[in-house]
Each structure stands twice: as C-alpha cells, then as structure tokens.
C-alpha positions as CSV (number, residue, x, y, z in Angstrom):
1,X,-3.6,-2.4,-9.4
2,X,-1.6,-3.2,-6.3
3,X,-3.4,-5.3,-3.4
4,X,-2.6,-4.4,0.3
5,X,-1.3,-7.3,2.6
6,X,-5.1,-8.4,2.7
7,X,-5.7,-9.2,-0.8
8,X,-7.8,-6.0,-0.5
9,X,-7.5,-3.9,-3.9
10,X,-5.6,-0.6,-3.7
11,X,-5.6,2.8,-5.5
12,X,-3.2,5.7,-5.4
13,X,-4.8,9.1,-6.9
14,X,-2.7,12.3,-7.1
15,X,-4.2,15.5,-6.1
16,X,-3.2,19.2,-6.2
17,X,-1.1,19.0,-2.8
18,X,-1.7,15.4,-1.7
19,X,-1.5,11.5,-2.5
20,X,-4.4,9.8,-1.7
21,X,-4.9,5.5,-1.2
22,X,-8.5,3.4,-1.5
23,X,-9.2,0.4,-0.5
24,X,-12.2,-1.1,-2.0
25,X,-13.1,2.3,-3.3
26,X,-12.8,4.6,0.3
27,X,-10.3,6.8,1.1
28,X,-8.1,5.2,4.0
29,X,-5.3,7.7,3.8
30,X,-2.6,10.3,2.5
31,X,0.7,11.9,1.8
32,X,0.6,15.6,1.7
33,X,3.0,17.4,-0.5
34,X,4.1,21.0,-1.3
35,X,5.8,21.8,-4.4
36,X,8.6,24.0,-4.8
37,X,11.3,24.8,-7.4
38,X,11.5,21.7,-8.6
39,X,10.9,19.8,-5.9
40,X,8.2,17.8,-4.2
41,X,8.4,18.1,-0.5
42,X,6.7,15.4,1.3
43,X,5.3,17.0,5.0
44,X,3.0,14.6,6.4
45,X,1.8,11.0,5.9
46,X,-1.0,8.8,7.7
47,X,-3.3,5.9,7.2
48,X,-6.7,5.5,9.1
49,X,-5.8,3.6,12.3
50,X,-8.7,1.0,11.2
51,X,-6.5,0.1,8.2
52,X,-2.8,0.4,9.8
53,X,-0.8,-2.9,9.6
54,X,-1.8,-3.7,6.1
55,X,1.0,-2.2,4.1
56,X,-0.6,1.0,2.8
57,X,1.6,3.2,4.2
58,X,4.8,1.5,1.6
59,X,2.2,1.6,-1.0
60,X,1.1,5.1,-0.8
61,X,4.5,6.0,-0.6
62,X,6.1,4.2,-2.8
63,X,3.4,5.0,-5.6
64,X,4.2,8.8,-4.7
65,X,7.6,8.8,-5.0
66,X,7.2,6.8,-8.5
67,X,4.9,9.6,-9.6
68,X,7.6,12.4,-8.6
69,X,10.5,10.8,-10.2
70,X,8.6,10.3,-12.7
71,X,7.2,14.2,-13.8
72,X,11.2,14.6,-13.0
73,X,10.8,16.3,-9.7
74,X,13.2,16.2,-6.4
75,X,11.9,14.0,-3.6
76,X,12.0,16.0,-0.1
77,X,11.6,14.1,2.8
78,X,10.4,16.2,5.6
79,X,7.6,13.2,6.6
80,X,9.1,10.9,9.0
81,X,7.8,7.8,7.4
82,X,8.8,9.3,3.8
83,X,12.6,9.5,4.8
84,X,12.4,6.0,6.5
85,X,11.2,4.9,3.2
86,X,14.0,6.5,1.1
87,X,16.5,5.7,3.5
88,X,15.5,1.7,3.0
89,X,14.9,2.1,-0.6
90,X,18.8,3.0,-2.3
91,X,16.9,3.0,-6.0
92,X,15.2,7.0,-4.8
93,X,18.6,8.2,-3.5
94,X,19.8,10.0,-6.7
95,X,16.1,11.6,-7.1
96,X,16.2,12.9,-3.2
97,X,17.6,16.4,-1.5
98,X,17.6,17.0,1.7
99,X,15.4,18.7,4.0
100,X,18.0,21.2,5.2
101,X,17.3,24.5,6.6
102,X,16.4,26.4,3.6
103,X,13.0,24.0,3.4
104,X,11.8,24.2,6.8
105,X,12.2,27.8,6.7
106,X,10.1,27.8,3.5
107,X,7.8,25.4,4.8
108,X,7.2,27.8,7.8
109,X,6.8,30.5,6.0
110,X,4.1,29.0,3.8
C-alpha cells in the first residue's frame, strides 16, 4: 500500500472506465479512461481540491499506467496531467501512442 505525502494510506481500484484513489477508505479522486483497440486512452484526471498537494495525483497515475502496461495495453495521453506524467517518466515511453487526430475524432464521436 502506497502512503500519500501525509503518511495517509492510499488505494488505487480499477473500474470499468475509470481509476479511482482512497485515502483512509474515501474516494478522493480519478482518472477516466476509454478503451479502444488496444489502447487505453486516458481523458480526464482530478483529485478533490481538499486533498490536492498531497501527491495523489502521481499516485493515481502512476498506479494506472502500471495496471495498463501491465494487461499489455497502449497508454493514450489525452489528460493533461497524464502526458506531463509520461513526458517526466522515460520508463512509459515505449508503452505510449500519441493522441493524434484519429483519437480525438474517436473520442468525439463517442
């Protein structure tokens, strides 16, 4: 189990179209996801504002991204703070397309 920059105990929990992160047991924020063709495409990510500055966001993420490479999936990073992450983290770039054209058409069209 991974503590935020509190001490406070964390846990990441994967959902149908989402990441989720606890702290102490609630729900403090997300990553949303949609899956495509072998890719996971990563649209939107946010903590609670009562819990920003604690590290959650880099947990969240970086548990997510584990969990993609992982089931063998392409990481997608349409999120803001989801590319920042991948663009500062050189071990995800061989496990990341871009988010061209083709996936913002297809996420519009969703």
């Amino acid at each position: 189990m991974t503590t935020d920059k509190t001490g406070a105990p964390t846990e990441v929990t994967a959902e149908s179209n989402r990441y989720t992160i606890a702290v102490d047991g609630q729900q403090v924020g997300q990553a949303e996801f949609a899956d495509r063709d072998g890719q996971r495409v990563f649209t939107h990510t946010e903590v609670n504002s009562e819990f920003e500055g604690r590290g959650l966001a880099t947990i969240l993420i970086s548990e997510a991204l584990q969990q993609t490479r992982d089931a063998g999936l392409r990481i997608v990073p349409v999120c803001e703070m989801v590319a920042s992450y991948v663009g500062k983290h050189d071990e995800y770039a061989d496990a990341v397309d871009p988010a061209d054209a083709d996936v913002k058409r297809w996420l519009a069209e969703s």
